[in-house]
C-alpha positions in Angstrom: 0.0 0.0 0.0 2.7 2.4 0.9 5.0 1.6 -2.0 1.9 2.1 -4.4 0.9 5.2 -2.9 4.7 6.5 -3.2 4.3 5.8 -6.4 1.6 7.3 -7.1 2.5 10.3 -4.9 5.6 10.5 -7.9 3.5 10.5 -10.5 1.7 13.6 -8.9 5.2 15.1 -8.2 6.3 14.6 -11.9 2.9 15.4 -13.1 3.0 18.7 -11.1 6.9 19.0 -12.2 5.7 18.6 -15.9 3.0 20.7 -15.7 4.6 23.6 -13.9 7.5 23.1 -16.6 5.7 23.2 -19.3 3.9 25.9 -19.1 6.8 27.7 -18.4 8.8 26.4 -21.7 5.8 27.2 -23.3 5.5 30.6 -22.4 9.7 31.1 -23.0 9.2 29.6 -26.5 6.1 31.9 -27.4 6.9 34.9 -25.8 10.7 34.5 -27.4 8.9 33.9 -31.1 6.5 36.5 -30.6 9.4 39.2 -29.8 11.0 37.8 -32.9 8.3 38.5 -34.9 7.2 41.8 -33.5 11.0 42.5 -33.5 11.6 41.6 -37.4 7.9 43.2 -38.2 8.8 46.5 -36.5 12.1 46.7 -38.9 10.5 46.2 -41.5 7.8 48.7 -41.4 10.6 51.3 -40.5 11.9 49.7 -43.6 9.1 50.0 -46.0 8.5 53.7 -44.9 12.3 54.6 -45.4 12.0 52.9 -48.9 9.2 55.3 -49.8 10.8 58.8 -48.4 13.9 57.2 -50.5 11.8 56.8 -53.7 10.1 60.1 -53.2 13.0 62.6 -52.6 15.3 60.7 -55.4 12.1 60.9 -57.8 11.7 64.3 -56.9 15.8 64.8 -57.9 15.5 63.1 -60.9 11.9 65.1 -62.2 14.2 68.7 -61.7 17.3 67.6 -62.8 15.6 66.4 -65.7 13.4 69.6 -66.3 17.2 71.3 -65.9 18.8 69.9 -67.9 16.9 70.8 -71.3 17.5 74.5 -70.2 20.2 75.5 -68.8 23.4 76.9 -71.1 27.2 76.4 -70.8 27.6 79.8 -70.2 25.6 80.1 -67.0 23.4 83.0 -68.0 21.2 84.9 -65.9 18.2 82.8 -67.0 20.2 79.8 -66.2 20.9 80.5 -62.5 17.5 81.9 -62.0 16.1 78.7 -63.1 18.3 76.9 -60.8 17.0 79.7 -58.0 13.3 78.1 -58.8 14.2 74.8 -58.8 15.5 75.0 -55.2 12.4 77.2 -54.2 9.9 75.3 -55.1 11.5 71.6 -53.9 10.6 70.5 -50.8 14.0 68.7 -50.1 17.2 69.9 -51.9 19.1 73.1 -50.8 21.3 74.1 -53.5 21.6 73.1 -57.0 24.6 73.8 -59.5 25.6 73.3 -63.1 29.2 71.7 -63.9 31.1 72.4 -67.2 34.5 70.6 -68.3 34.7 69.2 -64.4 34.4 73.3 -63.0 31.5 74.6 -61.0 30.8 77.5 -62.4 27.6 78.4 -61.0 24.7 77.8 -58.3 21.6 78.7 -57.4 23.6 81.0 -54.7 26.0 82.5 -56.7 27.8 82.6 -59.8 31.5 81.9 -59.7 33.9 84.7 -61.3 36.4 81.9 -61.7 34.9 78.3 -62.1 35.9 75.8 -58.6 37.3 72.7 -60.1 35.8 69.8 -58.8 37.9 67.7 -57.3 35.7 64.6 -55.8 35.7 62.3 -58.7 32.5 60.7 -57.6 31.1 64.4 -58.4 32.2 64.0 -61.9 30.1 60.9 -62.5 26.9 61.0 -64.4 25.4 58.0 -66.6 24.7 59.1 -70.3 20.6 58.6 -69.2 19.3 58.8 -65.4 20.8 59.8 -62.3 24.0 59.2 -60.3 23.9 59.8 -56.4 27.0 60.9 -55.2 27.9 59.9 -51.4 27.6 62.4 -49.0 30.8 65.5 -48.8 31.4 68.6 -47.4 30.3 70.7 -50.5 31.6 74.6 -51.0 28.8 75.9 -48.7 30.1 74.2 -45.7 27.3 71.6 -45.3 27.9 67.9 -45.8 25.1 67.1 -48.7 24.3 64.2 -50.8 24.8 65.2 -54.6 22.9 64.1 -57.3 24.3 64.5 -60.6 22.3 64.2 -64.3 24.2 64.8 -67.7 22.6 68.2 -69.2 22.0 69.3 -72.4 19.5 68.2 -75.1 22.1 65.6 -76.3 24.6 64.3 -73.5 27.6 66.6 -73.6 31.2 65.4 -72.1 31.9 67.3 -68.7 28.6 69.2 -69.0 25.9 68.5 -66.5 23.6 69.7 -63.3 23.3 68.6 -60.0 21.3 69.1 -56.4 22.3 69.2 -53.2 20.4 67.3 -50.6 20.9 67.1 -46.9 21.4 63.8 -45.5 19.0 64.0 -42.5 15.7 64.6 -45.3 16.2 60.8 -46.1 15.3 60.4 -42.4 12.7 62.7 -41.3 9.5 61.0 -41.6 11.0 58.1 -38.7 13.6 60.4 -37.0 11.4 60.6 -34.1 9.4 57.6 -34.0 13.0 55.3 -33.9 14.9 58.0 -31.5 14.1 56.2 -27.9 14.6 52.7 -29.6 17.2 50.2 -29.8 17.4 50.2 -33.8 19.7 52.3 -36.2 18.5 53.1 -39.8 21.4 53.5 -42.7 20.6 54.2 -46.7 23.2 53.8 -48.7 24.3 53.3 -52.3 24.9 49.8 -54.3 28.8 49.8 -53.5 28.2 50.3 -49.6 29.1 54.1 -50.3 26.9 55.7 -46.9 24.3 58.4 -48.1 22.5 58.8 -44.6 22.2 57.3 -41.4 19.9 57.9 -38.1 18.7 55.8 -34.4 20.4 54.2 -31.7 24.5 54.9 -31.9 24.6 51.8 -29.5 24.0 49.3 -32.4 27.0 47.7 -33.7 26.4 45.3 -36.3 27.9 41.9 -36.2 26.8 38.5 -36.4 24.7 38.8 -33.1 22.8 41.8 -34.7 19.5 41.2 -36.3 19.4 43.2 -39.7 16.7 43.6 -42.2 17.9 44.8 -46.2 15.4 46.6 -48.5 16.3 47.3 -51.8 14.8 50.7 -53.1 12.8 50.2 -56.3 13.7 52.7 -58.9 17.2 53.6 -57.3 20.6 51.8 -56.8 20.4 52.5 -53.1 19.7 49.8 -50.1 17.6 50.4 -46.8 19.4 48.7 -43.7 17.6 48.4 -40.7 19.6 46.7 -38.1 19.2 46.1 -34.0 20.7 44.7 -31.0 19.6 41.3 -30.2 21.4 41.4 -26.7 18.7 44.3 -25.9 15.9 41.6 -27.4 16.6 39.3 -25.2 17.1 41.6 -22.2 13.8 42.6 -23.0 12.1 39.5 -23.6 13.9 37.7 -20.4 12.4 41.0 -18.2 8.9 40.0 -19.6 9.3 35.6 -19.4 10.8 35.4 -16.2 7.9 36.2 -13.7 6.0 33.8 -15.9 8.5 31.2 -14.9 8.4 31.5 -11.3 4.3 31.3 -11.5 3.9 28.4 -14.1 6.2 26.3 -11.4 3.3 26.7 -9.2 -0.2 26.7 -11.3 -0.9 27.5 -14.7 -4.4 28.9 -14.4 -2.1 32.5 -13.2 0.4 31.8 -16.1 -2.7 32.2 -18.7 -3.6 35.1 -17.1 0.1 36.7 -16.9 0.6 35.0 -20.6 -2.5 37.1 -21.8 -0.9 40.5 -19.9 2.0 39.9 -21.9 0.6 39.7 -24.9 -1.1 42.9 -24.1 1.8 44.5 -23.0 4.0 43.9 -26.2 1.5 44.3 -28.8 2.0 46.0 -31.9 1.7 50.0 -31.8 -1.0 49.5 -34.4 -2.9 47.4 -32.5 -3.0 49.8 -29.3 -4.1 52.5 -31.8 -7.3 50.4 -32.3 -7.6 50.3 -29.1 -7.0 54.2 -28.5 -10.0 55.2 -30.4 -12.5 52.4 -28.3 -11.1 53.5 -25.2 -11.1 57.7 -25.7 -7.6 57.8 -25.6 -7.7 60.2 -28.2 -7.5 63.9 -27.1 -8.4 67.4 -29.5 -6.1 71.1 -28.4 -7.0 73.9 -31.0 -4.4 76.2 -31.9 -6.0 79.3 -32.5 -5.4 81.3 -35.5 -5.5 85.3 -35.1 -6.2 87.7 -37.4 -3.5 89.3 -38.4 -4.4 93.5 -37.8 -5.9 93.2 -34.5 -4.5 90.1 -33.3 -8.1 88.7 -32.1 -8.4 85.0 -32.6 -10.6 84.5 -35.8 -9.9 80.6 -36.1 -8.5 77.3 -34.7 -6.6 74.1 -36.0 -8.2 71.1 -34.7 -4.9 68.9 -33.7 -4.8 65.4 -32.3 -3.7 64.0 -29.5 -3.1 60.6 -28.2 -3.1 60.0 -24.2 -1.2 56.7 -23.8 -1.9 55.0 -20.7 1.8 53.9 -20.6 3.5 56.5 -22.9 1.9 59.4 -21.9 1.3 62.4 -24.2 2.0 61.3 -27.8 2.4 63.9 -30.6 0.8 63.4 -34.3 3.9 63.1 -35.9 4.7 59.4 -34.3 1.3 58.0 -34.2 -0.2 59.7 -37.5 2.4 58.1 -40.3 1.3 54.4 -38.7 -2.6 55.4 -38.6 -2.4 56.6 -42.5 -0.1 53.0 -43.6 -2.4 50.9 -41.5 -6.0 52.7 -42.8 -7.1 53.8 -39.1 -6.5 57.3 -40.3 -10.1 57.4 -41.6 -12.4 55.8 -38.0 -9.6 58.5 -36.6 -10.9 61.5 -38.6 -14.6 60.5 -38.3 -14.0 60.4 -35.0 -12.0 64.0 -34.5 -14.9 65.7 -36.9 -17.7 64.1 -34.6 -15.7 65.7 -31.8 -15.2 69.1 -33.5 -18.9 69.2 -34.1 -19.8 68.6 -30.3 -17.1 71.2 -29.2 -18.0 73.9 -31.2 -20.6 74.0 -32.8 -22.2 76.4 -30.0 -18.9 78.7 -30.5 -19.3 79.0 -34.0 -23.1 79.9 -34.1 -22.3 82.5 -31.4 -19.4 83.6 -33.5 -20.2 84.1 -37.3 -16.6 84.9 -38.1 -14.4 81.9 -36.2 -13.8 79.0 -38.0 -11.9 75.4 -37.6 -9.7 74.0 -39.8 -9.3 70.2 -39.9 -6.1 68.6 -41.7 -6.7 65.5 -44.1 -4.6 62.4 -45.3 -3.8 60.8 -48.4 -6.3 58.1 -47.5 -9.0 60.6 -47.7 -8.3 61.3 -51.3 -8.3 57.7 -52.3 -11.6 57.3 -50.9 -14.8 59.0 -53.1 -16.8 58.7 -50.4 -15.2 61.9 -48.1 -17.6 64.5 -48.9 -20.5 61.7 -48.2 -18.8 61.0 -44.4 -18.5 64.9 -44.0 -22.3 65.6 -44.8 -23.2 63.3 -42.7 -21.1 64.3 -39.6 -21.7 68.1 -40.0 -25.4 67.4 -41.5 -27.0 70.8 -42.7 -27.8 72.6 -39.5 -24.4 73.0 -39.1 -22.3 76.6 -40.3 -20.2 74.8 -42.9 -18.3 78.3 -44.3 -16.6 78.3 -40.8 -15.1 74.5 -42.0 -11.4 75.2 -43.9 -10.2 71.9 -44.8 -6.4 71.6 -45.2 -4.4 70.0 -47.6 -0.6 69.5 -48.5 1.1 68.0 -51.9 1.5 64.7 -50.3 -2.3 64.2 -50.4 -2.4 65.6 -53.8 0.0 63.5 -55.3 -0.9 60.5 -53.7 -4.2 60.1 -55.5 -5.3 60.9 -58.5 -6.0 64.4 -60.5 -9.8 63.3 -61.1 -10.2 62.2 -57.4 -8.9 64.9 -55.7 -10.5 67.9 -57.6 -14.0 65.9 -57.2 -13.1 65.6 -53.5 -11.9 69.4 -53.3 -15.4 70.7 -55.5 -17.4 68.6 -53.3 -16.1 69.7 -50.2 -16.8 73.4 -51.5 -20.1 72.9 -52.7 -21.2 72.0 -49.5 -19.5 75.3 -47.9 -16.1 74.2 -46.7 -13.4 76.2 -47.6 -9.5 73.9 -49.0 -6.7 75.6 -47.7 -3.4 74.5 -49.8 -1.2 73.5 -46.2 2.9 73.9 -46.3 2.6 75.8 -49.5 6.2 76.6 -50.7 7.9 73.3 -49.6 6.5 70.9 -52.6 7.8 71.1 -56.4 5.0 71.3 -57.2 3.4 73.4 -54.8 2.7 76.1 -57.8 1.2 73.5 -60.6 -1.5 72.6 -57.8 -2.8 76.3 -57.0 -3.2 76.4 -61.1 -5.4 73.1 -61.1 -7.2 73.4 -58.0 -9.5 75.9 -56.1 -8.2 77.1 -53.1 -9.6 79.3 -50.8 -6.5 79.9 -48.4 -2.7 79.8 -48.8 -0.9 78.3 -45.4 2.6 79.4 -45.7 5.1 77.0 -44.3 7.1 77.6 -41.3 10.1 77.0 -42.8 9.8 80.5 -44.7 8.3 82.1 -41.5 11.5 80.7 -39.2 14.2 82.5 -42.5 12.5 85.8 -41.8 15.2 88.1 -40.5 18.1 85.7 -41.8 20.5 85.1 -44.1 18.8 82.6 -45.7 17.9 82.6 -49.3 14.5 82.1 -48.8 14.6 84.9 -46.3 12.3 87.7 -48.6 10.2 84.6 -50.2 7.2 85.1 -47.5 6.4 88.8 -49.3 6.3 87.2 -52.6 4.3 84.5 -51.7 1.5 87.2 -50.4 1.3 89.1 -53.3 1.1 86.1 -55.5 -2.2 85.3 -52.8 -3.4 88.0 -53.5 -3.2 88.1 -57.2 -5.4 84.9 -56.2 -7.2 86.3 -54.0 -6.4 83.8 -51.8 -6.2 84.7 -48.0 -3.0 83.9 -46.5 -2.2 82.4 -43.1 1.5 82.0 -41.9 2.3 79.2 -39.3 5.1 78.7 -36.7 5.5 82.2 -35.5 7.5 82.6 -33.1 9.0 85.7 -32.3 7.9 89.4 -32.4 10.0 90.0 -35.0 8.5 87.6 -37.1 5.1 88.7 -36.0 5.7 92.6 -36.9 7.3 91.3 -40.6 4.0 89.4 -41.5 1.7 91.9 -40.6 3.9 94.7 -43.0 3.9 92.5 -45.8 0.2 92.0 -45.5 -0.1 88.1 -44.1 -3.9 87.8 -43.1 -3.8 85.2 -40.5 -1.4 84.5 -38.0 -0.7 81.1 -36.0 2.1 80.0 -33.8 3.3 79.9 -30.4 3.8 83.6 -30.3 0.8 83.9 -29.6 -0.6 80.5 -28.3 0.0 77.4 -28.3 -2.5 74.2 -29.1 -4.9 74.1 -25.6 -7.6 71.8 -24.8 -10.8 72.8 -25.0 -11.4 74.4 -21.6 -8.0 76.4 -21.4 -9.3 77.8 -25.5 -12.5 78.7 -23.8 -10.7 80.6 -21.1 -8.3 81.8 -23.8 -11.2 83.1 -26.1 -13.5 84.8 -23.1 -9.9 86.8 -22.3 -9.6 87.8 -25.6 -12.9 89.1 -25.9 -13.1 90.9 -22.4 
């Protein structure tokens, strides 16, 4: 009897052994995969949106050299380096282009050279007879490391004759700068040959054979996308999250389900808690107003989102916006900011026939016909739709078709909203689309507004830009300001709106009610 009911009292003990193993290898096997996966799936979307930026700034090098090169002479006229002035004004990326004759620089969009600069960097002296060639990164004559991209000019391909543009490493990275800037991963683009054109993210990332690394071939370039991370810092994560769960699953496994099920909340996928932002309210609206620019009285506000993490705290548009446009949440996420819009205002802007709100809208929107259907039936017909101003930059313009997004635009104004052409000045195309489409305002960028009172060459742009509004008669409304000089520079040149933290910054709606009774007092 006793020997039996040892033995059966083993059984038990390797039963409960087993089972409180099990679970735990389980859990150590899954929750190892699953970092893997979310690991290699993180990469690659940093990947896939590097690929595009990539693909857009090259193709946007290649469209002006190309334009360029047809027109431009040997003898660097006066029309010559005025076309290279515009074709620096009106890109959104490249800071300086130049024309090359008999391996001399003899001009730029900055200056024209008395005595043509021999140029020295035989990489700089490379152009293929058709197409571009992207020259690594070098300290150019300006002082600023650029990438240079070189196309042959002339209407037939000349020896020693050609243009080129200058482009700042860090554009490449912009779009993911911030979103990869507390993480364990480092970005690199660089040419076929290994030559590095830019690189961004973690210094601490060394790559070696312990190093996980994800490659991306650009598809209309001869450049690579590297994406590489630390897998000591996987595992020091992943061992963190397993090892409580092997402590518990020793015991039961009922709590190890439980824990296992945490865990799986814990490490989801950003996407995935952004689905779950807009169920649980974690979304939050500040409106930035916009003041008029003679008497400085707030005539307007941006509607702006925010997202209220309940881990990460405040998070800004600019992280959580790119991943809501690639994954399609963008549009629930705009329904859901107008239906808010509508509930906060709408007793302000009967009270107030003059204030409006301007909501900004993604590429999505323009790929979908059915955008002035969801705003109608949102804002319905009781509500004052003049006071809705739309925005719009080139990136949702180019991203859908011509058709689509003037049938969008004419909708949207039929029904009383006004478009206002966002960023204007920072596109190459920025001009093209206030010829084809019907604006009502002009937003001019901040970049222009932050060059007043430098050196820059875009310093005296902002006056021009009014006057061509005006020949429009288009209203203009400058953003970022930030100083009083800037402030007392607008309103001389005759800017009509005026928004920036000069003057206030984005509040929630209970600080913008305080702010608006003050202003009215």
């Amino acid at each position: 009897m006793i020997p039996r009911r040892r033995r059966r009292l083993a059984l038990i003990a390797v039963a409960a052994v087993v089972a409180g193993f099990l679970p735990s290898l389980l859990i150590l096997a899954t929750t190892w995969r699953k970092a893997m996966s979310d690991a290699a799936e993180r990469m690659d979307r940093y990947a896939s949106l590097l690929e595009h930026r990539v693909d857009d700034v090259f193709t946007a090098a290649d469209t002006t050299l190309s334009e360029l090169a047809v027109t431009v002479d040997r003898e660097c006229s006066g029309e010559t380096v005025d076309q290279l002035r515009r074709a620096v004004y009106n890109s959104l990326y490249f800071r300086e282009a130049g024309l090359i004759v008999d391996e001399r620089l003899v001009c730029t969009s900055v200056r024209r050279y008395e005595s043509p600069v021999p140029v020295t960097n035989r990489d700089h002296l490379t152009w293929p007879a058709r197409g571009v060639h992207i020259a690594a990164p070098d300290l150019t004559l300006e002082d600023q490391v650029s990438i240079i991209v070189l196309r042959s000019a002339g209407t037939t391909p000349l020896p020693g004759f050609a243009v080129n543009l200058l482009l700042n490493p860090r554009e490449l990275m912009e779009p993911i700068r911030a979103a990869i800037d507390e993480q364990s991963i480092a970005l690199r683009v660089e040419r076929q040959d290994g030559a590095v054109l830019a690189r961004a993210g973690s210094a601490a990332v060394i790559e070696d054979d312990d190093s996980l690394i994800r490659t991306l071939t650009a598809r209309h370039y001869p450049v690579r996308i590297i994406v590489s991370g630390s897998r000591d810092e996987l595992i020091e994560d992943w061992w963190d999250n397993a090892a409580m769960f092997v402590a518990f699953g020793l015991a039961m496994s009922l709590p190890l389900f439980l824990l296992l099920a945490n865990l799986d909340r814990r490490e989801r996928s950003m996407d995935a808690q952004l689905v779950d932002a807009i169920d649980n309210d974690e979304l939050r609206v500040h409106y930035q107003p916009i003041h008029a620019s003679d008497n400085l009285r707030a005539v307007g506000v941006e509607a702006l989102l925010r997202w209220q993490h309940p881990g990460k705290g405040l998070v800004m548009p600019n992280v959580f916006v790119p991943l809501a446009e690639e994954s399609g949440l963008i549009i629930p996420m705009t329904a859901w900011l107008m239906k808010k819009v509508r509930a906060d205002l709408e007793t302000l802007l009967r009270e107030h026939p003059d204030f409006y709100v301007a909501l900004n809208l993604s590429p999505k929107h323009f790929a979908d016909p059915g955008l002035p259907a969801l705003v109608r039936e949102i804002f319905g017909g009781d509500f004052p739709a003049g006071r809705l101003v739309f925005e719009v930059t080139e990136r949702e313009l180019l991203s859908s078709s011509d058709d689509v997004a003037r049938d969008a635009i004419e909708a949207l104004r039929s029904y009383g909203a006004r478009i206002a052409l966002d960023d204007f000045g920072t596109g190459y195309s920025s001009l093209r689309y206030l010829a084809q489409y019907r604006f009502d305002l002009l937003k001019i960028d901040k970049a222009f507004v932050d060059a007043i009172g430098t050196e820059s060459v875009t310093a005296g742009l902002v006056e021009d830009m009014v006057k061509m509004a005006c020949r429009l008669s288009l209203a203009t409304v400058a953003e970022g300001v930030e100083t009083d000089f800037q402030m007392q520079r607008l309103r001389e040149v005759g800017v009509d709106y005026l928004q920036g933290w000069r003057l206030s910054a984005a509040l929630p709606l209970p600080e913008l009610q305080r702010y608006l009774d003050r202003g009215r007092a």
